[in-house]
TORMITI-675640 format. One record per atom (N, C-alpha, C, O): x, y, z; atom name; residue in one letter. Coordinates in steps of 0.05 Angstrom, whole numbers, plus 5000, padded with zeros to 4 digits. Layout:
<atoms>
px_py_pz_atomo_residuo
X_Y_Z_CA_a
...
</atoms>
This chain:
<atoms>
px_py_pz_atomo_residuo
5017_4976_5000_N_x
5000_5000_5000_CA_x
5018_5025_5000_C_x
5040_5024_5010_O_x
5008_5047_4989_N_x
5020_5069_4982_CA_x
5023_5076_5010_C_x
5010_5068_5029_O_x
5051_5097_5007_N_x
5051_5119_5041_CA_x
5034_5138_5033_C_x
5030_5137_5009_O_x
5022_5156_5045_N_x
4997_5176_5046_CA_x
5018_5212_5058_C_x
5027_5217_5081_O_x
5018_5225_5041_N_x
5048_5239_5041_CA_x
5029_5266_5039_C_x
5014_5271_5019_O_x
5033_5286_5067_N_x
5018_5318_5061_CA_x
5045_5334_5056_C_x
5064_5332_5071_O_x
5043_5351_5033_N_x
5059_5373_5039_CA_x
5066_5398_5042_C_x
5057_5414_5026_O_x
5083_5407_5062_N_x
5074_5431_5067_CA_x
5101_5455_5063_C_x
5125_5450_5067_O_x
5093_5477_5057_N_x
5108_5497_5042_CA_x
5087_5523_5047_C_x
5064_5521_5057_O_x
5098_5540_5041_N_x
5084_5560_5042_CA_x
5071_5578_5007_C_x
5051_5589_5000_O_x
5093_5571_4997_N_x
5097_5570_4961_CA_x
5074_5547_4950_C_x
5070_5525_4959_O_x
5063_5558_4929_N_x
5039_5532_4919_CA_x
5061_5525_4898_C_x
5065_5500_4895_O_x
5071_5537_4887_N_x
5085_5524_4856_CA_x
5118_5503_4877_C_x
5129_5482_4871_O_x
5121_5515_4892_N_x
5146_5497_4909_CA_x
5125_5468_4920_C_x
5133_5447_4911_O_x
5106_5468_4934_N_x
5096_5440_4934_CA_x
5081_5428_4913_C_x
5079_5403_4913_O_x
5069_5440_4893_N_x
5069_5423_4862_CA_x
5093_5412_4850_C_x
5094_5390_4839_O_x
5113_5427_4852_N_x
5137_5425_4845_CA_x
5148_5397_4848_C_x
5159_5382_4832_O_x
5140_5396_4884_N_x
5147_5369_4889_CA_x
5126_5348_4886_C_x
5136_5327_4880_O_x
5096_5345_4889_N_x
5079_5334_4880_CA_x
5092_5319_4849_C_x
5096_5294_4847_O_x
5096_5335_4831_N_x
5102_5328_4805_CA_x
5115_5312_4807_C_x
5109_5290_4797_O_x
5147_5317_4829_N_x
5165_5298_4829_CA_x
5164_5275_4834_C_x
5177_5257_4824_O_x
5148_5272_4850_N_x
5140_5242_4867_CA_x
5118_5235_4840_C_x
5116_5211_4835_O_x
5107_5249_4828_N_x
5085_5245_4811_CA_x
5085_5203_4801_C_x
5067_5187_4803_O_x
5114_5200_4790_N_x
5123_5175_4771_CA_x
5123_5150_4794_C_x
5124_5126_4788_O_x
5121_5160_4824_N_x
5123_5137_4843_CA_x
5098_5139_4861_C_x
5101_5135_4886_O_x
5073_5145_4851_N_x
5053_5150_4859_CA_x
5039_5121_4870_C_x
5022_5121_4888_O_x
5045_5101_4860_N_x
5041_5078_4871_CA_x
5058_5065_4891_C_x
5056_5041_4895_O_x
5072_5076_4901_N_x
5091_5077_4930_CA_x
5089_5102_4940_C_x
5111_5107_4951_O_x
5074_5119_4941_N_x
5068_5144_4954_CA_x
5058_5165_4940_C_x
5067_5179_4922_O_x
5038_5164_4950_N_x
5003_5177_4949_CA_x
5002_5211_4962_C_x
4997_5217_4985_O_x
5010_5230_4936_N_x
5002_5257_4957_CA_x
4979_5260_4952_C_x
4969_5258_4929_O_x
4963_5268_4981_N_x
4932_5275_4984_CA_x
4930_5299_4993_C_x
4906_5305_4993_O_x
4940_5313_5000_N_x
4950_5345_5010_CA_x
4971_5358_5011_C_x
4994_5351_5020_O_x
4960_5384_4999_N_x
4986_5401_4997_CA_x
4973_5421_5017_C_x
4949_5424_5017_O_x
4989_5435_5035_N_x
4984_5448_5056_CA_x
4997_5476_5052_C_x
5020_5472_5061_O_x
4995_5509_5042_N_x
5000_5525_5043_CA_x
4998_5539_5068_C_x
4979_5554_5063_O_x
5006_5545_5094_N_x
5004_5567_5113_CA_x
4972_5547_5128_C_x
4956_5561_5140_O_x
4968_5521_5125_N_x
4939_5504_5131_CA_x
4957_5486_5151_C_x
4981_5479_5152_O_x
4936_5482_5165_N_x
4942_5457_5183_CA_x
4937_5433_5167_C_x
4916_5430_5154_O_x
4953_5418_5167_N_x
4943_5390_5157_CA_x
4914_5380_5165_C_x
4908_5386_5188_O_x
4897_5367_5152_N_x
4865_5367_5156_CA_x
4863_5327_5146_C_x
4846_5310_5147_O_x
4885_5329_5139_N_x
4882_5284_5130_CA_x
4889_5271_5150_C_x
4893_5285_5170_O_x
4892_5253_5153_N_x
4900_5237_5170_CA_x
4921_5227_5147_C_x
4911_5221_5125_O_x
4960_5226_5153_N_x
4970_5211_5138_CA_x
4994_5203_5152_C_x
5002_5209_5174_O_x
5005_5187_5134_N_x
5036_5174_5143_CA_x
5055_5198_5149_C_x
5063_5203_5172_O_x
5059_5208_5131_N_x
5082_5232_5130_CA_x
5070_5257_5125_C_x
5049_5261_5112_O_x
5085_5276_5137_N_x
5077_5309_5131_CA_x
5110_5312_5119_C_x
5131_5307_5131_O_x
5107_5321_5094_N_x
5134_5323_5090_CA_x
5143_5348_5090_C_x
5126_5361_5079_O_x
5166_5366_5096_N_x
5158_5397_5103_CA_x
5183_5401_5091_C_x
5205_5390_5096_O_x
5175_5423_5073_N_x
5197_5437_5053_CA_x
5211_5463_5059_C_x
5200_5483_5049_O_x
5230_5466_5070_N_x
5240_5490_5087_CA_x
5249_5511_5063_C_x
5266_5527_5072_O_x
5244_5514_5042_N_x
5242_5534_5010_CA_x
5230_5559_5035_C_x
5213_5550_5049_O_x
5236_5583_5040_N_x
5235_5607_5057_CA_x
5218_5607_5080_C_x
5198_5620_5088_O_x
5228_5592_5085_N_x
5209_5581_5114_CA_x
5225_5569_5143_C_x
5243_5553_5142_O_x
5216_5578_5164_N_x
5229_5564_5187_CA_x
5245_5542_5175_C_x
5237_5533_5154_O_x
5272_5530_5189_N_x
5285_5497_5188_CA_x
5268_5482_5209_C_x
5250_5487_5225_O_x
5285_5460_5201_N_x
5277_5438_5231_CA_x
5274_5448_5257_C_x
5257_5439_5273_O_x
5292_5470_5262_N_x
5294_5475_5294_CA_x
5279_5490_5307_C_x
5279_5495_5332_O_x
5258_5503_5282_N_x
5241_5524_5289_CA_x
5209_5509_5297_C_x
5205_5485_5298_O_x
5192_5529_5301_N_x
5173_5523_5314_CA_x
5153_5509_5300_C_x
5136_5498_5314_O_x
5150_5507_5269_N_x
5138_5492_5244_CA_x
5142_5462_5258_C_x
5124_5445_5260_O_x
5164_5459_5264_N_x
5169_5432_5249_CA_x
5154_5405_5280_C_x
5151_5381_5280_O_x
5148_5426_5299_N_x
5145_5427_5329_CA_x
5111_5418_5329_C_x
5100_5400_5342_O_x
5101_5437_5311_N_x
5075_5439_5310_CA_x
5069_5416_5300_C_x
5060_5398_5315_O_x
5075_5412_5268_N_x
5065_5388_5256_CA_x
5071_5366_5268_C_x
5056_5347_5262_O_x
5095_5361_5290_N_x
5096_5341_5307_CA_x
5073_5330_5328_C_x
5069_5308_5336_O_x
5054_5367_5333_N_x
5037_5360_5357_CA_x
5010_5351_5340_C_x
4990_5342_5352_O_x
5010_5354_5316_N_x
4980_5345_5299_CA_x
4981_5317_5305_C_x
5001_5303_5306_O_x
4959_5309_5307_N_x
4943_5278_5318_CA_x
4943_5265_5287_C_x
4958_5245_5285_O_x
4934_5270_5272_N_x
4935_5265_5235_CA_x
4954_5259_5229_C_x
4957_5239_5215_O_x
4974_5274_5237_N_x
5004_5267_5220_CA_x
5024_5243_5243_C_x
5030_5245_5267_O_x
5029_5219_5220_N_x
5042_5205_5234_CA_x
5066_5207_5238_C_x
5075_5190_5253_O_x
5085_5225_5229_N_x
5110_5230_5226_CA_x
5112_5243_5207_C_x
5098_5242_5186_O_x
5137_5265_5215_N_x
5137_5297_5199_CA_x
5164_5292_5190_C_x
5177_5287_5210_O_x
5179_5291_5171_N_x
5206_5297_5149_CA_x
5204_5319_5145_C_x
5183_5332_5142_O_x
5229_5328_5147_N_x
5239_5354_5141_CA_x
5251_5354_5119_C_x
5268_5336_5120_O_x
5252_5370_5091_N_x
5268_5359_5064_CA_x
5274_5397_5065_C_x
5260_5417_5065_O_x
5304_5392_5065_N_x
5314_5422_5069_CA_x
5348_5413_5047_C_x
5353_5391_5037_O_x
5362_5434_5045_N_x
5384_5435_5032_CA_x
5405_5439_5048_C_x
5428_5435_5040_O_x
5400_5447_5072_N_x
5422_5446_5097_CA_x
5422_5417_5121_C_x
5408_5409_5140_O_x
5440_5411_5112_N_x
5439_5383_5133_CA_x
5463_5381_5143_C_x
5480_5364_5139_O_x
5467_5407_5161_N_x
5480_5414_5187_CA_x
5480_5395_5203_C_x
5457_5393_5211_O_x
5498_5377_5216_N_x
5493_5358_5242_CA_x
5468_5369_5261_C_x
5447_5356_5265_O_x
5474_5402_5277_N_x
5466_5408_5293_CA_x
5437_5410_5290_C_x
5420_5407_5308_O_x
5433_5418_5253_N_x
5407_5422_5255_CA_x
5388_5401_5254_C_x
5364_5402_5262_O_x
5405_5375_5242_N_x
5388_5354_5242_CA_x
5380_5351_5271_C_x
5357_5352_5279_O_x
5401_5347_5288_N_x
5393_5338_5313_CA_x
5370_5360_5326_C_x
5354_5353_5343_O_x
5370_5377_5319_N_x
5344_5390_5328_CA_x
5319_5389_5320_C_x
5299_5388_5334_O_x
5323_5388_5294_N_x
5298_5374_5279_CA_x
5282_5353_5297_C_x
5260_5353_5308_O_x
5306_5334_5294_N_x
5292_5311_5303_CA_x
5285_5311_5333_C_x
5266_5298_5342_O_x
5307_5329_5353_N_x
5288_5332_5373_CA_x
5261_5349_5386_C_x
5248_5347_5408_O_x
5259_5368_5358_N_x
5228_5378_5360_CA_x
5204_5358_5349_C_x
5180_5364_5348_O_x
5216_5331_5340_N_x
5195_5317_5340_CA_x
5193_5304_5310_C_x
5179_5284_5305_O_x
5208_5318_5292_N_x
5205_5300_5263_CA_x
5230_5275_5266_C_x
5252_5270_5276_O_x
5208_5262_5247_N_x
5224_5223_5250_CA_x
5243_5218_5222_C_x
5250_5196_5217_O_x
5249_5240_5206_N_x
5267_5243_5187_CA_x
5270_5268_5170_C_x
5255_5285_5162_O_x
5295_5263_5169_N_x
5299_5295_5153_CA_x
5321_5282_5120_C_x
5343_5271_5122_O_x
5306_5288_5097_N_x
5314_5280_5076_CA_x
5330_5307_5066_C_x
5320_5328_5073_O_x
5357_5308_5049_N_x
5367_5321_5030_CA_x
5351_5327_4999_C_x
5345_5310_4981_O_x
5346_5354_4999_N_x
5348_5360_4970_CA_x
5350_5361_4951_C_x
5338_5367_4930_O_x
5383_5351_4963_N_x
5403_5340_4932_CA_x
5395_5311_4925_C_x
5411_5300_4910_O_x
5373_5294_4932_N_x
5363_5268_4921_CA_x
5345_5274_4899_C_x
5326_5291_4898_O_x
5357_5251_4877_N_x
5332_5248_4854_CA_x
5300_5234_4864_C_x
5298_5215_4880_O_x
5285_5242_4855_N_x
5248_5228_4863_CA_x
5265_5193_4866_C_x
5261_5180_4887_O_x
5276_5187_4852_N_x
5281_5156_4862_CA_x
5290_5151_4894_C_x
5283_5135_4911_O_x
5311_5173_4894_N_x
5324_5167_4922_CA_x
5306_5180_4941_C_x
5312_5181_4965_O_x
5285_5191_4932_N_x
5268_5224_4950_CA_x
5242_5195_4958_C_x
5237_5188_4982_O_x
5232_5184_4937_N_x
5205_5158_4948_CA_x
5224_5136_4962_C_x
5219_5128_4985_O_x
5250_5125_4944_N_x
5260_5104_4977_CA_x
5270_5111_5005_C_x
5276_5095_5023_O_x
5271_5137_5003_N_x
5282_5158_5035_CA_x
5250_5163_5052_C_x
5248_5161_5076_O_x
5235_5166_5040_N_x
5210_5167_5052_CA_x
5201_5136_5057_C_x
5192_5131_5079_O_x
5203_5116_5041_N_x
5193_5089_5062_CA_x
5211_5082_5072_C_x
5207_5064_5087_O_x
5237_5091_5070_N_x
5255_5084_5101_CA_x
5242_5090_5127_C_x
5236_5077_5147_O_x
5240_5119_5118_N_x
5233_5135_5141_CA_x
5211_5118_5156_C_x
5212_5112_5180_O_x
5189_5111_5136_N_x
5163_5107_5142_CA_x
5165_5082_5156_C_x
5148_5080_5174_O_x
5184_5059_5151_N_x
5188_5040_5163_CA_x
5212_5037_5186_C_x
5220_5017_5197_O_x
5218_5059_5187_N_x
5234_5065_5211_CA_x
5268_5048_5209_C_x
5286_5044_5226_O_x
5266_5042_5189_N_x
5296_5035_5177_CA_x
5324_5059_5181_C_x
5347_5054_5189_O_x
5312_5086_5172_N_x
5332_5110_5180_CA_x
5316_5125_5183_C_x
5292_5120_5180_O_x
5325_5150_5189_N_x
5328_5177_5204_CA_x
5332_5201_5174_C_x
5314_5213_5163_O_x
5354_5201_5170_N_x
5365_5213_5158_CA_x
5381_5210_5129_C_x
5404_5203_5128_O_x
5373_5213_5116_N_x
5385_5217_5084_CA_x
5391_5237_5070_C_x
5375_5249_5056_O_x
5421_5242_5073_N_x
5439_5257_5062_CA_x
5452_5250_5034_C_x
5461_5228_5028_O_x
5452_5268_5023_N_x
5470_5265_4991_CA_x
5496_5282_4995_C_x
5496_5302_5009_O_x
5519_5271_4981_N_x
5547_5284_4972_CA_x
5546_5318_4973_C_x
5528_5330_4961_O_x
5568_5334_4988_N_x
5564_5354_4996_CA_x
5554_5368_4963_C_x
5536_5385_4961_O_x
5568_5357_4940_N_x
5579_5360_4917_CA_x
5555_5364_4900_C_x
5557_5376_4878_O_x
5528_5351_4910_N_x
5497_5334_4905_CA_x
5490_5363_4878_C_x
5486_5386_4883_O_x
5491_5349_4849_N_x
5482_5376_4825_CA_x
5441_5368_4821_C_x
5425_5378_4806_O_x
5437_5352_4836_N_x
5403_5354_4827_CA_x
5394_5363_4838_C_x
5395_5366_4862_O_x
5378_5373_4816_N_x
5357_5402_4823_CA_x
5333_5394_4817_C_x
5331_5387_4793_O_x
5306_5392_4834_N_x
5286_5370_4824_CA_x
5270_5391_4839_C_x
5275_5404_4859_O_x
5241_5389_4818_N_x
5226_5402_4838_CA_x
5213_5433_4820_C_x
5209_5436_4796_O_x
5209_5448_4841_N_x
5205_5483_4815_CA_x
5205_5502_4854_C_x
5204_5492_4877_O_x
5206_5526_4844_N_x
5202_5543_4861_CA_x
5203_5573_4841_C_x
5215_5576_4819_O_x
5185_5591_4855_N_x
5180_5620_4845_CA_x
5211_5632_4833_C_x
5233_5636_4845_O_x
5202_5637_4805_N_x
5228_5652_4796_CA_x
5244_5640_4778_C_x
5257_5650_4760_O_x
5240_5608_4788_N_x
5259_5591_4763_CA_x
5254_5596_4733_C_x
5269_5587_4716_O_x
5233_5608_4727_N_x
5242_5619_4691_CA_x
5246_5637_4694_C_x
5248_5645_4671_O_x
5249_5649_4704_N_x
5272_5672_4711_CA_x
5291_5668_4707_C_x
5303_5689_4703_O_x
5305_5646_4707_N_x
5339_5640_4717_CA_x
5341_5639_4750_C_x
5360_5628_4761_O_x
5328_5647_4758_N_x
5338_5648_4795_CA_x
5342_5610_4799_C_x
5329_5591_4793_O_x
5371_5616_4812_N_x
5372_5579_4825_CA_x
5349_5587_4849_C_x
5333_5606_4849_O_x
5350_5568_4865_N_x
5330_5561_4887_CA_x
5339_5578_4916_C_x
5320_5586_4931_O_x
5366_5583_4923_N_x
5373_5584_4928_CA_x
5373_5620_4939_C_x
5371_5631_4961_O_x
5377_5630_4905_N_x
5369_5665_4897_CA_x
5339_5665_4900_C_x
5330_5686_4910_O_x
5323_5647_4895_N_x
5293_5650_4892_CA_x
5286_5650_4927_C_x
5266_5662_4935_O_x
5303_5637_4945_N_x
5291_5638_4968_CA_x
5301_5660_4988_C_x
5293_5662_5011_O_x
5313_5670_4981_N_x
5330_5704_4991_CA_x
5314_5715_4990_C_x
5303_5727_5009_O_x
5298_5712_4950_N_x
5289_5744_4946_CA_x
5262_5738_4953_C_x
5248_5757_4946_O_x
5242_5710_4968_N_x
5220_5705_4975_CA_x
5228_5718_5001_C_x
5211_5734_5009_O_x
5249_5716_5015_N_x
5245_5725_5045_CA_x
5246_5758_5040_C_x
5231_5773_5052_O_x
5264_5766_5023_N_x
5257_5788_5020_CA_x
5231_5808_5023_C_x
5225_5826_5039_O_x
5220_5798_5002_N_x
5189_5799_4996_CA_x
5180_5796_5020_C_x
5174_5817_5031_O_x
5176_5775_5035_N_x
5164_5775_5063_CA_x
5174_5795_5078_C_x
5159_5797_5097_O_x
5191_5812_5080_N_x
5199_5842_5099_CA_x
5221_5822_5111_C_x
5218_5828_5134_O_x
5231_5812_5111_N_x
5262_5806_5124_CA_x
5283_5824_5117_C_x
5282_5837_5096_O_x
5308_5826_5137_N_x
5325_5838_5143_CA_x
5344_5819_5130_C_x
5335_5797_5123_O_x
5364_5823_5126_N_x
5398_5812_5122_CA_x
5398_5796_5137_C_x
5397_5774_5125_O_x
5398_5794_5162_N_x
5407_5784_5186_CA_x
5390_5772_5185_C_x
5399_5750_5187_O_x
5354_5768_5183_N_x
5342_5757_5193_CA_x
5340_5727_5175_C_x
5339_5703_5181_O_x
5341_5746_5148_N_x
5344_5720_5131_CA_x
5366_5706_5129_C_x
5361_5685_5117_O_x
5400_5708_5139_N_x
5416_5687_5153_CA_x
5409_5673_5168_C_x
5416_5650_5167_O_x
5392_5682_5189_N_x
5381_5665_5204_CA_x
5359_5646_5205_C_x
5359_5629_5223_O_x
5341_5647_5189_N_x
5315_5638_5187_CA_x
5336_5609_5158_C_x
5330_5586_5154_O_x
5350_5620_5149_N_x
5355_5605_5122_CA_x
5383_5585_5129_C_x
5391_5569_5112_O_x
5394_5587_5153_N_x
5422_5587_5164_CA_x
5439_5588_5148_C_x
5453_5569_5142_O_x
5443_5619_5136_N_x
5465_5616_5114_CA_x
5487_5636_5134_C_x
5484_5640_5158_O_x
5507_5645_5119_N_x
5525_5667_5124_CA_x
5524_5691_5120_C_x
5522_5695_5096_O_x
5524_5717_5137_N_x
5517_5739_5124_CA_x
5529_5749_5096_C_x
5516_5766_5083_O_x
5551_5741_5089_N_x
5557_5744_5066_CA_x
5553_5720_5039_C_x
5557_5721_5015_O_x
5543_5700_5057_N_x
5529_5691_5040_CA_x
5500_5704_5026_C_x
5495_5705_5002_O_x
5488_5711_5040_N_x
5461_5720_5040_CA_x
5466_5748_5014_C_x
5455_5752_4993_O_x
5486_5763_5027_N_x
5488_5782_5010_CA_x
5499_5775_4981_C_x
5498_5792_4963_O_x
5506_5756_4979_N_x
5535_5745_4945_CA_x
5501_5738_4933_C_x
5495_5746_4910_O_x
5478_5720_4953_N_x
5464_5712_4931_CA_x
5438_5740_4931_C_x
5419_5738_4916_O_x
5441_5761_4947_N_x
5420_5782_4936_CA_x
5432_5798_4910_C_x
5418_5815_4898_O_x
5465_5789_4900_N_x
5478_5817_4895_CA_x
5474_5796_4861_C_x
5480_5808_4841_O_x
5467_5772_4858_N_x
5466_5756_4836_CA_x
5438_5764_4827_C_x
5431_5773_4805_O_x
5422_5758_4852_N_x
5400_5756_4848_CA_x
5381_5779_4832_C_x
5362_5773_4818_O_x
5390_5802_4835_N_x
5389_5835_4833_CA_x
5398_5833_4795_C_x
5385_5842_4777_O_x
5422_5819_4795_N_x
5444_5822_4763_CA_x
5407_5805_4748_C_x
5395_5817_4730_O_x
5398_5781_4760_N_x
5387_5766_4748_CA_x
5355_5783_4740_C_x
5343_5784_4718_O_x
5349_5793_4760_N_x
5319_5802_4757_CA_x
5325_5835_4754_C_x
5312_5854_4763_O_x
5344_5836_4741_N_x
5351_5867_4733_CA_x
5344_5889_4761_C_x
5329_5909_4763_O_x
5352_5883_4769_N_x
5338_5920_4797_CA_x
5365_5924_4811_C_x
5387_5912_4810_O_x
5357_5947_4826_N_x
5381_5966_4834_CA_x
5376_5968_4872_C_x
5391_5979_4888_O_x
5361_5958_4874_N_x
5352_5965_4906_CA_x
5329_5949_4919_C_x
5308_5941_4909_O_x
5334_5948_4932_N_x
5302_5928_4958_CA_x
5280_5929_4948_C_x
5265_5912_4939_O_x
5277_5959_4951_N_x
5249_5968_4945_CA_x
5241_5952_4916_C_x
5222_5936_4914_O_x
5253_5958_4902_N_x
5255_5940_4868_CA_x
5243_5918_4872_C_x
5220_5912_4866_O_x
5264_5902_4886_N_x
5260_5877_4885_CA_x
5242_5866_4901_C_x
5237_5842_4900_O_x
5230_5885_4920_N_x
5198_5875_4933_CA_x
5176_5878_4912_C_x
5158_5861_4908_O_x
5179_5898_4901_N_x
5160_5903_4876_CA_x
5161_5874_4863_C_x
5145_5856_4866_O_x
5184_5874_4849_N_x
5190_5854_4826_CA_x
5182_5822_4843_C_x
5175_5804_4828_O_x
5183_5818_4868_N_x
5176_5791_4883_CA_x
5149_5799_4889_C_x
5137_5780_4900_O_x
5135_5819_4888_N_x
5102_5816_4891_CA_x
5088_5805_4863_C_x
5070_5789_4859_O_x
5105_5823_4843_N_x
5094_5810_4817_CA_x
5091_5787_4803_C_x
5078_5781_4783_O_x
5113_5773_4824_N_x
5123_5744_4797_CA_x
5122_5728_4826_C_x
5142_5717_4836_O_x
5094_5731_4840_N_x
5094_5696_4862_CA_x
5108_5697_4885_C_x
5103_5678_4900_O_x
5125_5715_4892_N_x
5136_5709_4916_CA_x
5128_5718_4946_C_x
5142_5718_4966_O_x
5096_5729_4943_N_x
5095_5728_4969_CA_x
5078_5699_4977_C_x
5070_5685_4958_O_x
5074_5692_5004_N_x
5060_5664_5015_CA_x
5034_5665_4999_C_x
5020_5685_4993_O_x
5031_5639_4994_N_x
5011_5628_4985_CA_x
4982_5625_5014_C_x
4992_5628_5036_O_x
4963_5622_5016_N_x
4948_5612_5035_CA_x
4924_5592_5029_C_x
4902_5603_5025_O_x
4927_5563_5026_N_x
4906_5548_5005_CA_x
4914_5521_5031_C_x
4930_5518_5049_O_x
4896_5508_5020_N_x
4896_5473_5023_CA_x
4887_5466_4997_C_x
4871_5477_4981_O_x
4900_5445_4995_N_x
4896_5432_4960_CA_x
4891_5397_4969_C_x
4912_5384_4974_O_x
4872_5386_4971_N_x
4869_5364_4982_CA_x
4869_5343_4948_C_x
4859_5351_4927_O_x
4877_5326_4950_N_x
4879_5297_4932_CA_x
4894_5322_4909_C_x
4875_5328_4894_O_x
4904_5328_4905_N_x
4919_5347_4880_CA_x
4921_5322_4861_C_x
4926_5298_4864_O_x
4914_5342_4837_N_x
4913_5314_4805_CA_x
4943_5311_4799_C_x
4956_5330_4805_O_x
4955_5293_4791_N_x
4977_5293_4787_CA_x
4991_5310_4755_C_x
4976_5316_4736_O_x
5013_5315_4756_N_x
5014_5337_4731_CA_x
5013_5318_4705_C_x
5021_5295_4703_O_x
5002_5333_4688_N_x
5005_5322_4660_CA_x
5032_5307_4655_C_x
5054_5315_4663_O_x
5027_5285_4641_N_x
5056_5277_4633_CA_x
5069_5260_4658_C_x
5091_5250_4657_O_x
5052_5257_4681_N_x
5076_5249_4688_CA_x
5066_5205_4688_C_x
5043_5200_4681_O_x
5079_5190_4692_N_x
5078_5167_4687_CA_x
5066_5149_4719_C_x
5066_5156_4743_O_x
5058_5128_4708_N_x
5047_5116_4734_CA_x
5048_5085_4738_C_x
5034_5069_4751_O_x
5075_5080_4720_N_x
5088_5061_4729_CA_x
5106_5047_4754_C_x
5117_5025_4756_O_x
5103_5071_4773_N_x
5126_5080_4799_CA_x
5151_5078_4794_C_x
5167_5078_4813_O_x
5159_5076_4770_N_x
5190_5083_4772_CA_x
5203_5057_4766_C_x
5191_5037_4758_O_x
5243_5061_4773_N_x
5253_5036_4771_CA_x
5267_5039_4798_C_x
5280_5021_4808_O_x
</atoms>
């Protein structure tokens, strides 16, 4: 039987994104909810929670979906898999935290690990080049990375706040606003709040229950 998989993001095109991905292994895992800024409302196996400009593990998200009665276990699928932060993750209560850098093959057998309590944790090569998935901006050219700066942006964050909320470096944060800016042509904040109201980047607020799967994609589950 399929795992029963909610996901949650604050971005609608970042959890279609991943919907799609899982789309080809739909007969080993069943998404029935996508959860925008929503409490989970299914009863399922996994809440899988996509940290794309949003709290990490260690924040108070990942705490919550722990305390929902519905959700049998919460995964964290983030791009930072810091020792410290895993271990926090998992002691606010999620029962796995998956890497980003996995293809949908390694992303559906990391979730019935999880689900069968085989591992914890699935990490890819610091080196990991797959990019799977969509988030606000990508025809743009923005990596995921630039796209989630200039989403916190858009939400009124600070420099600082968005190092922190994203755990990057302050000069990290700044190398990807100063790309990000070359990419979406603007000269200043203000710009680029404009330019991230226009093209999707503020929060989404929806529940999308049984979502159709995207055109095209196959329902063989994979190899």
């Amino acid at each position: 039987m399929a795992i029963t998989v909610a996901l949650i993001n604050d971005y609608e095109v970042v959890v279609r994104g991943l919907a799609s991905m899982l789309g080809s292994y739909r007969n080993r895992v069943e998404v029935v909810e996508l959860d925008l800024n929503r409490e989970v409302s299914s009863s399922v196996d996994i809440a899988l929670y996509d940290t794309f400009a949003s709290p990490q593990g260690d924040r108070y998200r990942v705490k919550s979906l722990a305390a929902n009665p519905l959700i049998s276990k919460v995964v964290v699928y983030s791009w930072n898999i810091d020792d410290d932060l895993v271990r926090a993750a998992l002691s606010n209560g999620a029962a796995g935290y998956i890497s980003k850098g996995m293809s949908a093959r390694e992303l559906t057998a990391a979730l019935e690990g999880i689900h069968e309590g085989a591992s914890q944790v699935y990490a890819t090569a610091s080196n990991a080049t797959i990019v799977a998935g969509d988030w606000p901006g990508r025809q743009e050219g923005l990596t995921q990375r630039e796209a989630e700066v200039l989403a916190l942006i858009t939400q009124g964050f600070t420099n600082d706040e968005i190092a922190d909320v994203a755990h990057l470096s302050i000069n990290s944060v700044k190398s990807y606003i100063r790309t990000c800016y070359r990419r979406i042509d603007v000269d200043s904040r203000t710009k680029a709040v404009l330019w991230g109201i226009e093209h999707g980047f503020r929060p989404d607020y929806v529940r999308i229950t049984n979502p159709e799967p995207a055109p095209g994609d196959g329902a063989d589950g994979g190899a």
